[in-house]
C-alpha positions in Angstrom: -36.9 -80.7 5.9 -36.0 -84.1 4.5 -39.1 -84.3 2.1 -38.1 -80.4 1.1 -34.7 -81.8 0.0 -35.6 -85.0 -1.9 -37.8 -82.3 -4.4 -34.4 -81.6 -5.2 -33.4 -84.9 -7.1 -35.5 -86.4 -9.5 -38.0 -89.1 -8.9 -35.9 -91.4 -10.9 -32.9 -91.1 -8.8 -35.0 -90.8 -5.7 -37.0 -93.9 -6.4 -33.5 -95.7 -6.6 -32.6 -98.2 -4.1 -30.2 -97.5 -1.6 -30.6 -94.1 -2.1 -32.4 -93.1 1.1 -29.2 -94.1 2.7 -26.9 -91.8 1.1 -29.8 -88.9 1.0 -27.9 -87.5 4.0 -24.7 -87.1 2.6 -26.0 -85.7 -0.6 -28.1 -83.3 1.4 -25.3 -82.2 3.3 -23.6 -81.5 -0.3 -25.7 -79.4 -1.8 -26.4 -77.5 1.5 -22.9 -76.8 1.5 -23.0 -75.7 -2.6 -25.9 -73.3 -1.7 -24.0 -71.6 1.1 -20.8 -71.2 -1.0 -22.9 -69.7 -3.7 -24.6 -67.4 -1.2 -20.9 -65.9 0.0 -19.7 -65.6 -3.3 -22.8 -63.4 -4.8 -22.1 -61.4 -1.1 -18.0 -60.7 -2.2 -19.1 -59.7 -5.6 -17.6 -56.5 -6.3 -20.0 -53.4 -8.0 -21.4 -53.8 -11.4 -19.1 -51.4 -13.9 -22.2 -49.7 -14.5 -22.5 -48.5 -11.0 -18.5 -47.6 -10.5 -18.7 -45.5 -13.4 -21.6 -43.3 -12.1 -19.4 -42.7 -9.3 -16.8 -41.7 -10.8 -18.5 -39.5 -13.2 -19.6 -38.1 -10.0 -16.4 -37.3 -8.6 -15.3 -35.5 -11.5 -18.0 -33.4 -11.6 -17.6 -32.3 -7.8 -14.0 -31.8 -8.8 -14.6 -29.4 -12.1 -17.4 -27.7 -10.1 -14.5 -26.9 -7.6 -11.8 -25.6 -9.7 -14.1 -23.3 -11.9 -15.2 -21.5 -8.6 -14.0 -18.0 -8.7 -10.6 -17.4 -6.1 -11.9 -15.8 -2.7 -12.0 -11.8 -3.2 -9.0 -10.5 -0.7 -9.7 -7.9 1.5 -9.9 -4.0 0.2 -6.2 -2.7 1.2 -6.3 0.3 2.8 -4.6 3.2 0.8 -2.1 5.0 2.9 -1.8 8.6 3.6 1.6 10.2 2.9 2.8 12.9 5.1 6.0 15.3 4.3 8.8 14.8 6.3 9.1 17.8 8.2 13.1 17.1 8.7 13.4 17.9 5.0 12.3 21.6 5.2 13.1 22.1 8.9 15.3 21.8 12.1 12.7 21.4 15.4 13.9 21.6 18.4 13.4 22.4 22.6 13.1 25.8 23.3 13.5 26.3 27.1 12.4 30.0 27.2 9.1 29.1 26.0 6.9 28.3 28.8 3.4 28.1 27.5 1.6 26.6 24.5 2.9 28.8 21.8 5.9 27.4 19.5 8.1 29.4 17.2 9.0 29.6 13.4 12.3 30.6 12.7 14.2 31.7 9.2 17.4 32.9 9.4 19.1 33.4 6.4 23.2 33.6 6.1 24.6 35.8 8.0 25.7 38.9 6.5 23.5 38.9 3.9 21.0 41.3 2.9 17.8 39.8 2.5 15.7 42.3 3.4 13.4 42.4 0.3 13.0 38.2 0.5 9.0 37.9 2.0 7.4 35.6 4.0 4.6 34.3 4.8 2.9 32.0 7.1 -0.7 30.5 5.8 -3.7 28.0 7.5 -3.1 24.4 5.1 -4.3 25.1 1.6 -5.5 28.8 2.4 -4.2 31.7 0.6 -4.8 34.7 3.4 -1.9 35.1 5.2 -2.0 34.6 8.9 1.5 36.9 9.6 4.3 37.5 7.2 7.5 40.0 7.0 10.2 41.1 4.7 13.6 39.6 5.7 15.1 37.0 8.5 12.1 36.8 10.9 10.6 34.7 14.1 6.8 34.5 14.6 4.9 32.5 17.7 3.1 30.5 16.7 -0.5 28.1 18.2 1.0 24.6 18.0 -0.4 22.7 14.4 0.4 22.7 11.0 1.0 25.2 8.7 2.2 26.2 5.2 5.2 28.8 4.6 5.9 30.5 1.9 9.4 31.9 1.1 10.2 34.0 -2.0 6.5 32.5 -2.9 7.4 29.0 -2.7 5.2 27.3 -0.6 6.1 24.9 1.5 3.6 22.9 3.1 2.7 20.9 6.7 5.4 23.2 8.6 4.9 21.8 12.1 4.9 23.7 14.9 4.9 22.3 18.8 4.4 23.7 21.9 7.8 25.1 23.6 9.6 24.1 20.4 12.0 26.1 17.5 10.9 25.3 14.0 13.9 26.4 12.0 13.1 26.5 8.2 16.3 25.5 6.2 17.0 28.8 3.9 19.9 29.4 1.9 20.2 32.6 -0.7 20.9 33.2 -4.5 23.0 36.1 -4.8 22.4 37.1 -8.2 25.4 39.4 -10.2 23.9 41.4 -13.4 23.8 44.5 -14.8 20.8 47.3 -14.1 19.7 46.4 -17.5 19.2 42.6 -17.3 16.4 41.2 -16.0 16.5 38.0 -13.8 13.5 35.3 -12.9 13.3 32.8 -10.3 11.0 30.0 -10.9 10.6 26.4 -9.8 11.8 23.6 -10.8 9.5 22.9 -13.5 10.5 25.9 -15.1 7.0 26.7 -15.2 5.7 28.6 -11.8 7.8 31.9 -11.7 8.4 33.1 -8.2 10.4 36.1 -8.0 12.6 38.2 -10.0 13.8 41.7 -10.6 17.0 44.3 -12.9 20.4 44.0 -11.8 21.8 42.4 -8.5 19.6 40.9 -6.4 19.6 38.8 -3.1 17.1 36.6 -2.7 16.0 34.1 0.0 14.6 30.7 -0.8 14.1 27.6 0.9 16.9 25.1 0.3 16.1 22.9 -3.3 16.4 22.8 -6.9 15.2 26.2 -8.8 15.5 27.5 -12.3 17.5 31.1 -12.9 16.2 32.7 -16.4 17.8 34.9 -18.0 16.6 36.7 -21.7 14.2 33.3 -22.6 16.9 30.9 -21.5 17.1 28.4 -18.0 19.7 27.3 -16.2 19.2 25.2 -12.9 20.6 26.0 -9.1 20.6 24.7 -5.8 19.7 26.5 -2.8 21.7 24.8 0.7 21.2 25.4 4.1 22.8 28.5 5.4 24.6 29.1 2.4 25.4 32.1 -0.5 25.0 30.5 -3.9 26.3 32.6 -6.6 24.9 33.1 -10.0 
């Protein structure tokens, strides 16, 4: 150990006398220097080289992240819209039914005569009538759905329960003309004609919005529930 150390000096300073009595103390010097030297290489922080590769790193992880597409959501579910039955009808209990059948009902305004008004009861979508009549009428019915037609307007998904009324809401147009003048009916778009006839008519029709022509020109009226509407 000792002879290791006095390589350090020069021979010159070595030779020197009185210099093997302070070898300790140097020795214990430059021991000291070399373990100083050895902590601070240890506390050293990173070369710039190597800091800047990480952070070159970091930023590509964070472009790569916010050029990734948003997660698809989920497909929604499109929902199916039904008609409200309580606009075209009334349905209620019927205590003197007893088995599965139910009952369509259209009554027009009393005291009117709407004996020439037809309808007609259909499958969904179908165009052969199941039953049909001329006038106020009441058919059983197998409980389901069902489109009606009234004065050819066709309402659809009519339900009809077991032990239950379905009342259709029907009003009338009582139409005033002379024998000469003829009268059409036709929907609201003024485009699908539904009934029509000379002179005075009385005609049934499910309550709405209709169009009453008269030679080429249009005029709109509405139909209410149990009542006479005058044209």
């Amino acid at each position: 150990m000792n002879h290791w150390l006095l390589c350090l000096f020069p021979s010159s300073l070595s030779n020197r006398p009185g210099f093997r009595k302070r070898f300790p103390f140097l020795a214990l010097l430059v021991l000291t220097a070399c373990f100083l030297l050895q902590c601070q290489n240890q506390e050293d922080p990173p070369s710039p080289t190597v800091a800047s590769q990480s952070t070159d790193a970091a930023q590509q992880e964070h472009s790569a992240a916010s050029t990734q597409p948003p997660p698809t959501p989920p497909p929604t579910i499109p929902l199916v819209e039904t008609r409200d039955s309580s606009s075209c009808c009334d349905i209620v209990a019927n205590p003197d039914l007893k088995g599965r059948l139910g009952r369509l009902v259209v009554n027009f305004p009393e005291g009117t005569n709407s004996g020439s008004t037809r309808i007609d009861v259909f499958k969904p979508g179908e165009q052969k009538t199941l039953v049909g009549g001329f006038g106020g009428h009441t058919f059983d019915l197998l409980p389901g759905i069902y489109d009606v037609e009234i004065s050819k307007k066709r309402l659809t998904e009519v339900p009809i329960q077991s032990a239950h009324d379905t009342r259709v809401k029907v009003g009338v147009l009582q139409v005033n003309a002379g024998g000469s003048t003829r009268v059409d009916v036709v929907d609201k778009d003024g485009q699908s004609a539904l009934t029509g006839g000379f002179g005075n008519q009385t005609i049934g029709l499910p309550v709405g919005t209709f169009q009453v022509k008269v030679a080429g020109q249009a005029e709109p009226v509405t139909i209410d529930d149990g009542k006479v509407t005058e044209f």
